[in-house]
C-alpha positions as MATLAB code, in Angstrom:
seq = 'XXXXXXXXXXXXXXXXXXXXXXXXXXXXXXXXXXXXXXXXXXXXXXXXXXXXXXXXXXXXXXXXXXXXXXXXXXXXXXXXXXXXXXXXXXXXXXXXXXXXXXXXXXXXXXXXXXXXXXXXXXXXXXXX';
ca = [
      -9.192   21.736   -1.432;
      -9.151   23.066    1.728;
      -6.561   23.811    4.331;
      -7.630   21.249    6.755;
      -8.245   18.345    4.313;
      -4.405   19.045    3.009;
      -3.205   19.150    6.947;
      -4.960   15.779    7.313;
      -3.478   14.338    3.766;
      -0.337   15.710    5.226;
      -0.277   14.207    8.577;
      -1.034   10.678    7.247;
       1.250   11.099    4.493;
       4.306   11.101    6.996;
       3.123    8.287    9.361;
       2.660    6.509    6.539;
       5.663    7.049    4.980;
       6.827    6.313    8.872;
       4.930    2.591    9.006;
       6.382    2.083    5.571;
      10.140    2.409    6.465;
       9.776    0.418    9.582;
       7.767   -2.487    7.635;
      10.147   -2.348    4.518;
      13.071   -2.880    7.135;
      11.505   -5.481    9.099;
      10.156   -7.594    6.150;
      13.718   -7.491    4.495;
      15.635   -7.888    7.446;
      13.602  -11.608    8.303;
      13.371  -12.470    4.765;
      15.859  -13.433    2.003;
      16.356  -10.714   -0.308;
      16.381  -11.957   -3.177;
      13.424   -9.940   -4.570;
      12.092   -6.973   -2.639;
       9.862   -8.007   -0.455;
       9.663   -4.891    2.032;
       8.153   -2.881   -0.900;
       5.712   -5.807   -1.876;
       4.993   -6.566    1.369;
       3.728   -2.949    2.025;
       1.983   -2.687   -1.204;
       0.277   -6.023   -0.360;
      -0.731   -4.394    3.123;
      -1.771   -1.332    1.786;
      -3.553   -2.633   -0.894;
      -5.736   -5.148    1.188;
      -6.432   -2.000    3.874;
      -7.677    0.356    1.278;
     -10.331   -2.009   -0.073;
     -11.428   -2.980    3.793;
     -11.710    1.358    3.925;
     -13.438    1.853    0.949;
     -15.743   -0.864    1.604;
     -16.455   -0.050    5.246;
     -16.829    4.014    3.883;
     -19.573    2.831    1.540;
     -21.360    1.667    4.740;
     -21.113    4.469    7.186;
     -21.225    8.258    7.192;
     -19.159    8.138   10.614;
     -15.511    9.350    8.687;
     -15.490   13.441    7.502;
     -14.070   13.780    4.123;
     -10.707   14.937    6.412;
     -10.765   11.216    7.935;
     -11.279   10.023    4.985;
      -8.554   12.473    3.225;
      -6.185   11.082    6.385;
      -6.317    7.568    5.889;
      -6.567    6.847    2.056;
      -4.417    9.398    0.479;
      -2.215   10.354    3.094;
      -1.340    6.951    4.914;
      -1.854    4.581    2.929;
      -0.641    6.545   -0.408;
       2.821    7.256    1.534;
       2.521    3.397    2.804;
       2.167    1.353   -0.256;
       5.370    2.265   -2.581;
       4.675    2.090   -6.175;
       8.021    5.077   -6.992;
       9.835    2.201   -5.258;
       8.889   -0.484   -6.640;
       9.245    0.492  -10.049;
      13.045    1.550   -9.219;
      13.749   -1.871   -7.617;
      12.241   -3.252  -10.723;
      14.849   -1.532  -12.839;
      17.772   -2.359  -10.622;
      16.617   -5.954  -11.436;
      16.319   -5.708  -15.219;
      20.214   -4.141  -15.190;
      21.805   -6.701  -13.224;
      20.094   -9.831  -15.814;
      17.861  -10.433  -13.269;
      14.620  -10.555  -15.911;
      12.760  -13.978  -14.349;
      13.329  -11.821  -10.859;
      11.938   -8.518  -12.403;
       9.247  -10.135  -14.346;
       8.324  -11.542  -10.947;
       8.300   -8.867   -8.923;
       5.736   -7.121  -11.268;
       3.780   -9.536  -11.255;
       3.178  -10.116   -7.646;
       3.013   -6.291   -7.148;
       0.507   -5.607   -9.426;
      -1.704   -8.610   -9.482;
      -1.363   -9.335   -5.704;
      -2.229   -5.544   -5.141;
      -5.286   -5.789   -7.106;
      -6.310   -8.822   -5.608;
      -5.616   -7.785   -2.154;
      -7.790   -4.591   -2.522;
     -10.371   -6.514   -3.718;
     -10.802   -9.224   -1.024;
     -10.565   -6.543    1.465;
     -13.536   -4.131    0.015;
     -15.043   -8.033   -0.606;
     -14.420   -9.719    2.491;
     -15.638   -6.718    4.456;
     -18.554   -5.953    2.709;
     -19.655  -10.102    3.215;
     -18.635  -10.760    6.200;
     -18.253   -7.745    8.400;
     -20.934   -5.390    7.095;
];
């Protein structure tokens, strides 16, 4: 790997991780927090933006592997939250809260898969 394409993994790893913090807060602050929504809410996000990226790189040769590097890896791995989520998760199964935790998997991982796939699907139909 070379220097540049772990600057550019780098760089979008901490506004990422940047975007993330600020979302998290703002989702949980307007919403009742009774399951963590912040972390879903950026996992949902990120989710649904890495299948518009990967759908839009399959059509163009415009982004370098860097861009590329930037923007998948960097950003959006440091924006979607999985380390969280699975701690949250936890925190829920100590405190009795098992309808709550079973919940919370569930929308993480079967919203996030179906948010990455209507991005790379919607783009690809209606945008490409």
């Amino acid at each position: 790997m070379s220097w540049q394409t772990i600057l550019a993994i780098g760089s979008g790893g901490f506004l990422g991780a940047v975007v993330r913090a600020y979302l998290n807060g703002q989702i949980n602050h307007h919403l009742p927090h009774t399951l963590p929504y912040g972390t879903l809410g950026v996992n949902l996000i990120g989710s649904f933006i890495i299948g518009v990226l990967f759908a839009y790189f399959s059509y163009t040769t415009l982004f370098s592997i860097h861009a590329k590097s930037f923007l998948t890896t960097g950003f959006l791995g440091a924006l979607t939250t999985y380390s969280t989520f699975a701690m949250e998760t936890v925190f829920l199964l100590s405190g009795g809260q098992i309808l709550m935790a079973a919940t919370n998997m569930a929308l993480n991982l079967f919203g996030s898969v179906l948010l990455a796939g209507s991005g790379y699907y919607l783009f690809r139909h209606f945008l490409a």
